[in-house]
N, C-alpha and C positions, 0 to 999 in steps of 0.2 A: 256636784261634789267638788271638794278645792283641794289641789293640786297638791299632792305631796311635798314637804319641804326636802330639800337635798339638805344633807347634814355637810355641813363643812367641818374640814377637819381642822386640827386647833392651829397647826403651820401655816394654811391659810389667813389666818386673823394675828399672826404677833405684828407685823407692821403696827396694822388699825388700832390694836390694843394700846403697842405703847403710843403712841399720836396721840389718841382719847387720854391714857392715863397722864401723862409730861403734860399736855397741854392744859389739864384741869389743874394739875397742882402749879403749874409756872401762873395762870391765873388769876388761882389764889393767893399763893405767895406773892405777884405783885400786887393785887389790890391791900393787902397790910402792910404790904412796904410802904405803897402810896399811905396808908391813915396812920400810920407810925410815923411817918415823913412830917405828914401836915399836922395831926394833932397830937402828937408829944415832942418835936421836931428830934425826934431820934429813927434811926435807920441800922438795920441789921449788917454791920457791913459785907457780907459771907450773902445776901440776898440778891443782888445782882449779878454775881459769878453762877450761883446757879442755876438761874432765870436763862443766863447765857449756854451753861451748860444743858439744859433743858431743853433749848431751842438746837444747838445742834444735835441732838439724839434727834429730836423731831423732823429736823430736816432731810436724816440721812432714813430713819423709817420711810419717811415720805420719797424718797428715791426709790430705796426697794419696793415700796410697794406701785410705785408709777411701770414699775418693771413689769409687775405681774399684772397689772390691767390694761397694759398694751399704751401708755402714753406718755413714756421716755421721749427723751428728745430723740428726733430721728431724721433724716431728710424723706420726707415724704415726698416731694415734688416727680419723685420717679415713679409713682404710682400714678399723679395725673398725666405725666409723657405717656408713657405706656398704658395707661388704662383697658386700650385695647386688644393684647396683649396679655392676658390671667397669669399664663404659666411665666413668662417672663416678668412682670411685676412681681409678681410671687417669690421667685427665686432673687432679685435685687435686693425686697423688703428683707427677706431671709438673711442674707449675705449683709445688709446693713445691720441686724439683729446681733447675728455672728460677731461684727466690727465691734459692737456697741458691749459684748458680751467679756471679748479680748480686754478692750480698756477699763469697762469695772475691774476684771481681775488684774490688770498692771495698775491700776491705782490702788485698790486693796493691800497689794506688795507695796508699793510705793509707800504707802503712809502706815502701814507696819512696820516698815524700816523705821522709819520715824519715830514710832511710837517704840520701838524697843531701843534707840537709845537714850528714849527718855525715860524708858522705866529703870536704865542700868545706871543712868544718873540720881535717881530716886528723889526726882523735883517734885514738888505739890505745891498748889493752887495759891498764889499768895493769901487771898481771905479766905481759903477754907483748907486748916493746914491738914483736915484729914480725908482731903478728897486729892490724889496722885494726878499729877496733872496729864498721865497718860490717858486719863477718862474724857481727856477733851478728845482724844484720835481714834479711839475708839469706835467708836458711830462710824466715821470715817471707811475704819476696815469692812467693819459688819455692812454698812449701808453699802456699799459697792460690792463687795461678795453678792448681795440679797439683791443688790440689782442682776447682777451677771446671772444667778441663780435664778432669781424670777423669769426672767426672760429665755431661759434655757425649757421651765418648767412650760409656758406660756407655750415656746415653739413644739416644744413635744404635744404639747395641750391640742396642737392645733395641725398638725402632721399627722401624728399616731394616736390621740389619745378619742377617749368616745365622744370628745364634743368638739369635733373638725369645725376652725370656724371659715367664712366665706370670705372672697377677696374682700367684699365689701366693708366688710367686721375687720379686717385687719389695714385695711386703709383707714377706716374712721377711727379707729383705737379700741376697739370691743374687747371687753374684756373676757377670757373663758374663765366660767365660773365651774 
């Protein structure tokens, strides 16, 4: 008999979702940029700003969810010093988690400043005049919140929650699912 599925719930899946979805339509919209380009030699001009804008949504998803599966950047090397060591490796990796948690959220701040006084300026995208160019910093907020947040969730995931994971799992980057 096979294995009951675990139901994920949906806050788990918006990273992946939107990655999947941006990445399929930037895609598509560049391959008819490209056969618009060669074979009527006309170009949408508003198509490469949002190809641009597509790719940073997808970059900063892609942060948060590096968050939540354990393979942000991090210094690792103090898990192979210590290796010997569990409970002390454990509490550095922690304590580097914590650091990594701090700076998402002061970058989040950071580039919300940013973006709110570009919304009070009320600038938009030179080729797409109906997209606010505060849509470029966006991702920015979100993605660094959803990192600090993932990794918060992650840590608790992995202290308190029912699927404790092993030094071993959080040196290699194991993700708790």
């Amino acid at each position: 008999m096979e294995a009951a599925k675990k139901k994920i719930p949906f806050y788990d899946r918006i990273e992946w979702w939107v990655i999947i979805i941006l990445f399929s339509c930037m895609t598509v919209l560049t391959f008819f940029t490209v056969c618009s380009r060669y074979l009527f030699s006309f170009t949408f001009s508003w198509a490469e700003q949002l190809t641009r804008l597509m790719l940073v949504w997808i970059s900063f998803a892609g942060i948060s969810w590096a968050g939540k599966i354990n393979v942000h950047n991090r210094v690792t090397v103090v898990a192979v010093l210590f290796a010997k060591h569990e409970k002390l490796t454990r509490t550095l990796l922690t304590i580097g988690d914590l650091l990594c948690v701090a700076f998402g959220f002061y970058m989040a701040w950071q580039t919300g400043t940013v973006m709110m006084k570009i919304m009070s300026t009320h600038q938009m995208m030179p080729s797409m005049l109906w997209c606010p160019k505060w849509a470029m910093y966006l991702p920015g907020v979100l993605g660094m919140v959803g990192l600090s947040l993932r990794i918060l969730q992650r840590l608790y995931g992995t202290y308190w929650g029912k699927t404790r994971q092993s030094l071993n799992q959080i040196k290699e980057g194991g993700a708790v699912e």
